[in-house]
N, C-alpha and C positions, 0 to 999 in steps of 0.2 A: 595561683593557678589561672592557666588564661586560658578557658574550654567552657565555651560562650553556654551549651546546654546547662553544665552545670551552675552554672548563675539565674537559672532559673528558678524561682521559688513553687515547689512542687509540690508544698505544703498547700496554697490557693490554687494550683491549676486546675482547671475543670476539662470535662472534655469538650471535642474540637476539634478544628481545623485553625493552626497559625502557622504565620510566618514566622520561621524559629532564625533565617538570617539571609542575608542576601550577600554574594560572594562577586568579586569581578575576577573573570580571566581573561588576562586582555582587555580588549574592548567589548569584550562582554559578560553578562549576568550572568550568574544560577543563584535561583533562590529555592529553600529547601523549606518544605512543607513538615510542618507536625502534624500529622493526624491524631490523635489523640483520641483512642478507640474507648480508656480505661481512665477511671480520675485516679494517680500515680498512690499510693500508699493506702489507699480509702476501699477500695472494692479487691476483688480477685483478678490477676491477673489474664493474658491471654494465654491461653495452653499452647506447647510449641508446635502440638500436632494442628489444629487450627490457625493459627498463626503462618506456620509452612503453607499450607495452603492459598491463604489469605495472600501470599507474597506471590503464589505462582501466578495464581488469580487475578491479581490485579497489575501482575507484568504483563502477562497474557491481553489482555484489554487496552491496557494502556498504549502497546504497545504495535496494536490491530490495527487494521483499515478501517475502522469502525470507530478509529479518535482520530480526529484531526488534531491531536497533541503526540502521537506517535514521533515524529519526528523532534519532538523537543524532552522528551524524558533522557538522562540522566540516569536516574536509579531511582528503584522503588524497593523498599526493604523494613524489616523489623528496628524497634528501638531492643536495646540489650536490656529494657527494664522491663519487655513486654508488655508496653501500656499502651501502644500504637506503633503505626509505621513513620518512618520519612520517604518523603516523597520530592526529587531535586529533579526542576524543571531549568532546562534555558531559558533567558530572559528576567527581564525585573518585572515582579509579580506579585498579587496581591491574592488574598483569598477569592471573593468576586469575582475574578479570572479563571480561576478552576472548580468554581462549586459544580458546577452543572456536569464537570469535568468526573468527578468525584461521585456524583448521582451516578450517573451511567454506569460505573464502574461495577458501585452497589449494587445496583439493580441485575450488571450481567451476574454478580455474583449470586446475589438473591433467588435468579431464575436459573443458575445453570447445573446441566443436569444430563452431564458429558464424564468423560474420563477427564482425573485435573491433568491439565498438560504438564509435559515432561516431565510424568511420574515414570519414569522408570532407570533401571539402575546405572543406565548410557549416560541419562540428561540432567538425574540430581545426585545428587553425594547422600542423602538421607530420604529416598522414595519411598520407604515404608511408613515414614513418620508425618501424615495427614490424615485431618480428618474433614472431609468437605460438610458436615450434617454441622457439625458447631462452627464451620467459617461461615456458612450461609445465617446461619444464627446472629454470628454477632454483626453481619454485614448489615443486616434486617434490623438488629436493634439499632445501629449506628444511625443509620437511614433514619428509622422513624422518630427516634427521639431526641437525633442531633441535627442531621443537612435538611430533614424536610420539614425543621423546625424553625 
């Protein structure tokens, strides 16, 4: 089996921010970030209704006039084990590079206290299924006990 995630031993991973790989197209990079919101078989996972959110939320951001990484995102999306996001930026790149990236994000999630964007049944396929009270939760946990650690 050559599907680089699962050779990951997910038995010791903790949670975090890694570099889960770095790709070339062309002459150039993407490398794809593990967020890792959850430690994978050890706690409860992320529920999909926060989660959803969690995905709107930090495309929305990432993807603002308000990053100067807006123009280098790729994709930002759920893992299928719900234990975190990926997050695939252009460029060859290291955690260092995007923490502070990664803070803002949180924090607009933390603070935000809007309608979640393209909730509705035009702009997602499942707009009923968020819940923004537990994506601001676990953004907060994430925040204080893992990046501003």
């Amino acid at each position: 089996m050559n599907v680089p995630s699962f050779k990951v031993n997910h038995d010791t991973l903790k949670r975090g921010v890694y570099v889960s790989r770095i790709d070339t197209v062309g002459n150039s990079y993407l490398t794809t970030f593990d967020i890792r919101i959850k430690v994978p078989n050890k706690e409860p996972v992320l529920g999909n209704p926060e989660m959803h959110t969690l995905e709107h939320l930090l495309a929305t951001y990432l993807r603002s006039d308000e990053s100067k990484w807006s123009n280098e995102v790729i994709y930002i999306g759920p893992m299928g084990c719900r234990t975190g996001m990926y997050l695939i930026l252009k460029g060859k790149l290291n955690v260092e590079d995007i923490l502070d990236l990664l803070k803002n994000a949180l924090l607009y999630i933390i603070n935000f206290d809007k309608e979640i964007p393209a909730n509705t049944s035009k702009e997602c396929g499942n707009y009923l299924d968020h819940n923004l009270t537990f994506a601001k939760y676990e953004a907060k946990k994430f925040y204080e006990e893992v990046l501003n650690v």
